[in-house]
N, C-alpha and C positions, 0 to 999 in steps of 0.2 A: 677607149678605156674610160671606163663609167665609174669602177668598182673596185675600193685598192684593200686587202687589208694586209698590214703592214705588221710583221711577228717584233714584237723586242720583248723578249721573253725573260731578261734576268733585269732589265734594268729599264724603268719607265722614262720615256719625255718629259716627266711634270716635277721631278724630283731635281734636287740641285746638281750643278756638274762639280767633282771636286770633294763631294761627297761620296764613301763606302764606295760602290764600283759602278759611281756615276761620274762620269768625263762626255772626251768629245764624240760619242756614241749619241749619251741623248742630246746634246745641241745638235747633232747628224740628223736626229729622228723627227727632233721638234721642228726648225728649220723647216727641214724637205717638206714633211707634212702637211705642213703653213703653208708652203708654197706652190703643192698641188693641187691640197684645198681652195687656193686663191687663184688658181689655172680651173675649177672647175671639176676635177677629180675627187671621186668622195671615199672619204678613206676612214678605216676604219684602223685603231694600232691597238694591238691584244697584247697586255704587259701581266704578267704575273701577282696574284692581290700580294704585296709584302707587307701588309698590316691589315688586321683584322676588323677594322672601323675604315676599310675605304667604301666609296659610294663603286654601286656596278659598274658605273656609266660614267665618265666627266664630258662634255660635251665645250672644246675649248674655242672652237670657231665655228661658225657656218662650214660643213664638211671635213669636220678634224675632231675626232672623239676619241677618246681611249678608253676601253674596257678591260677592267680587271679579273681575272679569271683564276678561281681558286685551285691551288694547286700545291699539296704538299702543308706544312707546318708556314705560317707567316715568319717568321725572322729563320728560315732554311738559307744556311750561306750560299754563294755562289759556288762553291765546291762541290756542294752534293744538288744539284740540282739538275744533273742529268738523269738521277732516279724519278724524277716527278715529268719529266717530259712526256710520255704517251698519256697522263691525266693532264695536263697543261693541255695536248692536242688535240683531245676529248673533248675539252669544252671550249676550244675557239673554232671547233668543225658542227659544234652543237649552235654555234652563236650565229655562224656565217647560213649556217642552214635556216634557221628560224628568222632573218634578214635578210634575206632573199638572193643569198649567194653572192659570189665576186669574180671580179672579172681575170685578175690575178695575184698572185704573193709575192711580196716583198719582206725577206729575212733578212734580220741584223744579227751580225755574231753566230758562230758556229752551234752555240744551242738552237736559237731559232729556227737555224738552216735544216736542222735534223726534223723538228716541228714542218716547216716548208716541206722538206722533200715529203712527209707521211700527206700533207695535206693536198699538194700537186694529184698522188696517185686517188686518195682519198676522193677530192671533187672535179678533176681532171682539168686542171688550169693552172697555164706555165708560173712556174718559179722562178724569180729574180732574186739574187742572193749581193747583202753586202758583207764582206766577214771583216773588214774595221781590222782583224791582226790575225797573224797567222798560226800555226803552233809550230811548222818548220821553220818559220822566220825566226820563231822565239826563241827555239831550241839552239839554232845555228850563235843566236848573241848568250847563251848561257842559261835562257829562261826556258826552264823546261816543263812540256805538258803532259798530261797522262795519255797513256798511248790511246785509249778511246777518242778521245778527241781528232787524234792524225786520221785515225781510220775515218769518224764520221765525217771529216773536214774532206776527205777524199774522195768516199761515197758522194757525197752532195754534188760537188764540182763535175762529176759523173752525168746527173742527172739536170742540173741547172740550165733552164733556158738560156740565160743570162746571167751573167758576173760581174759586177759592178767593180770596178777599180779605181782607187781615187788616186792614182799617179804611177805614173808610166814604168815608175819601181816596182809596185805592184803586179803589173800584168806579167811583167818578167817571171818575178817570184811565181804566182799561179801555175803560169805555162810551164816552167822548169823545172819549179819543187812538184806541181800536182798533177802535171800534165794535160791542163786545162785546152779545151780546145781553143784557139785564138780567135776564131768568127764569133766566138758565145762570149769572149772578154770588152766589156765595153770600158773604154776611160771614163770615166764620168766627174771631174773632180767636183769635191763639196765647193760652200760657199761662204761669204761673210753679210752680215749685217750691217751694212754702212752705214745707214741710218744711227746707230752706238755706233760702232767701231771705225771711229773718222779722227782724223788730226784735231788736235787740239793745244791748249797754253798749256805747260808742264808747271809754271810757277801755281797757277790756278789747281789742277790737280794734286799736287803735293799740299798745299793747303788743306784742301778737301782731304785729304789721305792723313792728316797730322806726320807727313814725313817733312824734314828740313831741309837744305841747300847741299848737303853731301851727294855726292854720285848714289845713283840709284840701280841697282841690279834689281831683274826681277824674275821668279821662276812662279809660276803657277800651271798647276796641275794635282793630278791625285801624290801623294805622298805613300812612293812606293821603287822598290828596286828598279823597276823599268823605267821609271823618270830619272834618275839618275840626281836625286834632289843631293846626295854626298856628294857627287862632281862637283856641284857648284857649289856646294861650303868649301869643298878644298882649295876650286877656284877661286875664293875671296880671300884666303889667304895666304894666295902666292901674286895675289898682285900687287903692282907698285904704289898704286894708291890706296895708301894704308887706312884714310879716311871712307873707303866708296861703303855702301851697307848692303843687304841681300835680303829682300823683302820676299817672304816665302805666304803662297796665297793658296790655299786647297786644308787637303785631310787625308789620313791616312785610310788608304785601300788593298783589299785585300785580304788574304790569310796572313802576310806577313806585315801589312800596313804597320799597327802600332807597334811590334819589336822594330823594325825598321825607322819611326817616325821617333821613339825613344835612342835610337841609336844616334839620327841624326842632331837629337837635341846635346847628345853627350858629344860626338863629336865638335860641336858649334863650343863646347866649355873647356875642351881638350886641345883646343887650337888656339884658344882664346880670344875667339869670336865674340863674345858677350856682350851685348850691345850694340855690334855691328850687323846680327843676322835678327831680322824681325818675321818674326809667326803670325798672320793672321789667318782666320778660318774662312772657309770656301765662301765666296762670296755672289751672290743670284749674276748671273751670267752679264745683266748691263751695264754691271757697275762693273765687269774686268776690265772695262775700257778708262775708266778715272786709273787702273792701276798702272796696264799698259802707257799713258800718256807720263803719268808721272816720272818712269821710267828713262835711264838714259842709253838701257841695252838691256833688251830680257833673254835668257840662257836658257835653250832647249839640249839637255843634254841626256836625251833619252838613247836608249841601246836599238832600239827601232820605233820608229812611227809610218804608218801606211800612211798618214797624208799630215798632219799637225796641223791642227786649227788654231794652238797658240801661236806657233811661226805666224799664219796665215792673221790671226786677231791684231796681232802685235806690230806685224806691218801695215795692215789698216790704217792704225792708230799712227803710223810715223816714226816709229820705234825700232831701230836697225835688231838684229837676232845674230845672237853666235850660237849656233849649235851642231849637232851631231851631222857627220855627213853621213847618213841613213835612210833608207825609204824616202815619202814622201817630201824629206825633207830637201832632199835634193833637187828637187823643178820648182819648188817653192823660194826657197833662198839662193839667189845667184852672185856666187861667193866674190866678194870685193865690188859687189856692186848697192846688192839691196842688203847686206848682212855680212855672214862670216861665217864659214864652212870649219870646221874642226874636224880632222882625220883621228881615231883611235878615242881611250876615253883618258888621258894625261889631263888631269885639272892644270898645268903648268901650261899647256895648250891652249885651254879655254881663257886661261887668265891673260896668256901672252893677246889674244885676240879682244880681248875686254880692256886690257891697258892700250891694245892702238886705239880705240876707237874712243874713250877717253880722253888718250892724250890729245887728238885731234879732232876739233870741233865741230869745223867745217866737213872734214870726213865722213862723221857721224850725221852730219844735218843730209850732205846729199845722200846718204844712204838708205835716211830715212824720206827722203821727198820721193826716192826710185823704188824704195820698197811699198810705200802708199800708192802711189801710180799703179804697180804693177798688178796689186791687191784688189782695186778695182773691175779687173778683169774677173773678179770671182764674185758672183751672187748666185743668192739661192734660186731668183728666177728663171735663169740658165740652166742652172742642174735641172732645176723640174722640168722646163722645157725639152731638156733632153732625154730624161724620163719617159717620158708622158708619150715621145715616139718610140722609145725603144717597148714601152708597153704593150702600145700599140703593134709594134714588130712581131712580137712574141706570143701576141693572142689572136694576128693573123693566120701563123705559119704552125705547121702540127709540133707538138712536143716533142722533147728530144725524147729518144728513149732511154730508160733508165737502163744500166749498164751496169748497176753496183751488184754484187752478190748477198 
């Protein structure tokens, strides 16, 4: 494997996470990338131009460049961006051609994957696909997608060399909901950044943060139904420590982001939260780690996550997590040891599990020494590494054939 280009078609690596319908996809993108590049792999990521003043070309490392490819109206939402796909595929098939071709694709998210499978038949080189979330997963917890997406999400997995999974929930889902062959599903989990994302003094970071000696809850992510960002307000106000605060770090995402992000604000004045839940804006990904440490339990209380790199950032940092028993999150936080498992979405739930660990100090500190421990187990040199064979694998042996009608 010489030659990667890498699809993230709605949402670039270079852009913040936390921002509009930037999350842990591009720290997924940016990460891997980095770390292929730095195995040797030269990789090329083809992001859609979303602004009309970008350069063609960013050139971020030795072997990690992103090209922007014009496609569609620049500020086109995420919604209607399935119309502009077969011109999106136009010109990363024009680009790889006049580049000297590639050895394989790697799609993020089910638009990409629609872009991958045209590009696999297009220059005849297998497709690895990561799809980050599912639309049956979605559906199943309330979030519902439009039926084009089921189908293309089914089609691809059809066609797909390879199928990247980032936790053992995942594969399940794949093979059950899509009927994904299980030889083409590889586990792959993501990674962390130790180098940021390492233990640290909590008195030190709350300084730095201008937060004061009150318990500290922490939720960061995009600000959207799927985070479940109203959980944890209702959480802060069914717990016994009437003092702790709810430090909110992201932005509203989505079509429903801002009615949602205004809802949440009204809620917070309807409870009489005022003062107790604190709003800051999405913050460049190194600094999540002064948030996380500051932190005395961050609350992932999402309706699904295929792997969660907040769980995953947050125990880095030494920060026990209560959240959702869902996807990913489940082989990540081992409930009563590195964190706190919550069944159903009951904020009386999450709060009863935010007051034990609270109340108990020592609790909370071994929780956090076993979920840093165990956090170390995940780097991005790993994931590449095991990339980098299964590429290898895939550009050995003939392609699947496509099966989709």
């Amino acid at each position: 494997m010489r030659r990667l280009a890498v699809i993230s078609l709605h949402t670039s690596p270079l852009t913040q996470p936390g921002t509009g319908d930037s999350g842990g996809m591009n720290v997924y993108v940016r990460e891997l990338v980095g770390a292929l590049a730095q195995a040797g792999v030269d990789c090329t990521t083809y992001v859609r131009a979303w602004s009309d003043d970008l350069p063609d070309t960013v050139e971020v490392e030795s072997g990690f460049r992103v090209v922007h490819v014009p496609a569609g109206p620049a500020e086109l939402p995420k919604e209607h961006l399935g119309k502009v796909v077969d011109e999106f595929t136009s010109g990363v098939r024009a680009h790889i051609q006049s580049t000297g071709g590639v050895d394989a694709v790697h799609a993020n998210y089910w638009l990409s994957g629609v872009v991958g499978h045209h590009l696999k038949h297009e220059l005849d080189v297998p497709l690895v696909c990561t799809f980050h979330t599912l639309a049956r997963v979605k559906a199943d917890t309330g979030d519902a997608e439009p039926e084009r997406r089921l189908r293309a999400e089914a089609e691809v997995i059809t066609c797909c060399d390879a199928i990247l999974a980032n936790s053992p929930a995942e594969v399940a889902q794949l093979t059950s909901l899509y009927g994904a062959v299980p030889s083409r599903v590889e586990l792959v989990p993501p990674g962390v950044d130790h180098a940021f994302f390492s233990p640290g003094p909590r008195p030190g970071a709350r300084a730095a943060l201008g937060l004061d000696d009150r318990p500290v809850l922490l939720f960061a992510g995009r600000v959207q139904p799927l985070k479940g960002l109203d959980v944890a307000i209702r959480a802060l106000a069914e717990l016994r420590r009437r003092d702790a605060v709810l430090v909110v770090v992201g932005g509203p995402s989505g079509a429903e982001g801002e009615a949602y992000e205004a809802a949440c604000h009204q809620l917070v004045e309807d409870l009489g939260l005022a003062g107790r839940v604190v709003f800051r804006p999405p913050q460049p990904h190194h600094l999540l780690s002064s948030y996380y440490r500051a932190a005395d339990v961050c609350i992932v209380p999402s309706r699904s996550e295929s792997f969660g790199l907040v769980a995953l950032e947050s125990a880095a940092c030494g920060t026990p997590v209560v959240c959702a028993a869902v996807g990913g999150l489940l082989t990540l936080v081992e409930d009563g040891r590195t964190g706190l498992l919550v069944e159903g979405r009951q904020p009386a739930d999450y709060a009863a599990a935010v007051d034990r660990l609270l109340a108990d100090e020592r609790l909370a500190a071994r929780m956090g020494r076993d979920a840093s421990a165990k956090a170390r187990g995940y780097t991005w040199s790993t994931t590449a590494a095991r990339l980098r064979r299964i590429y290898g694998d895939v550009a050995a042996r003939g392609l699947v054939e496509c099966t989709a009608s």
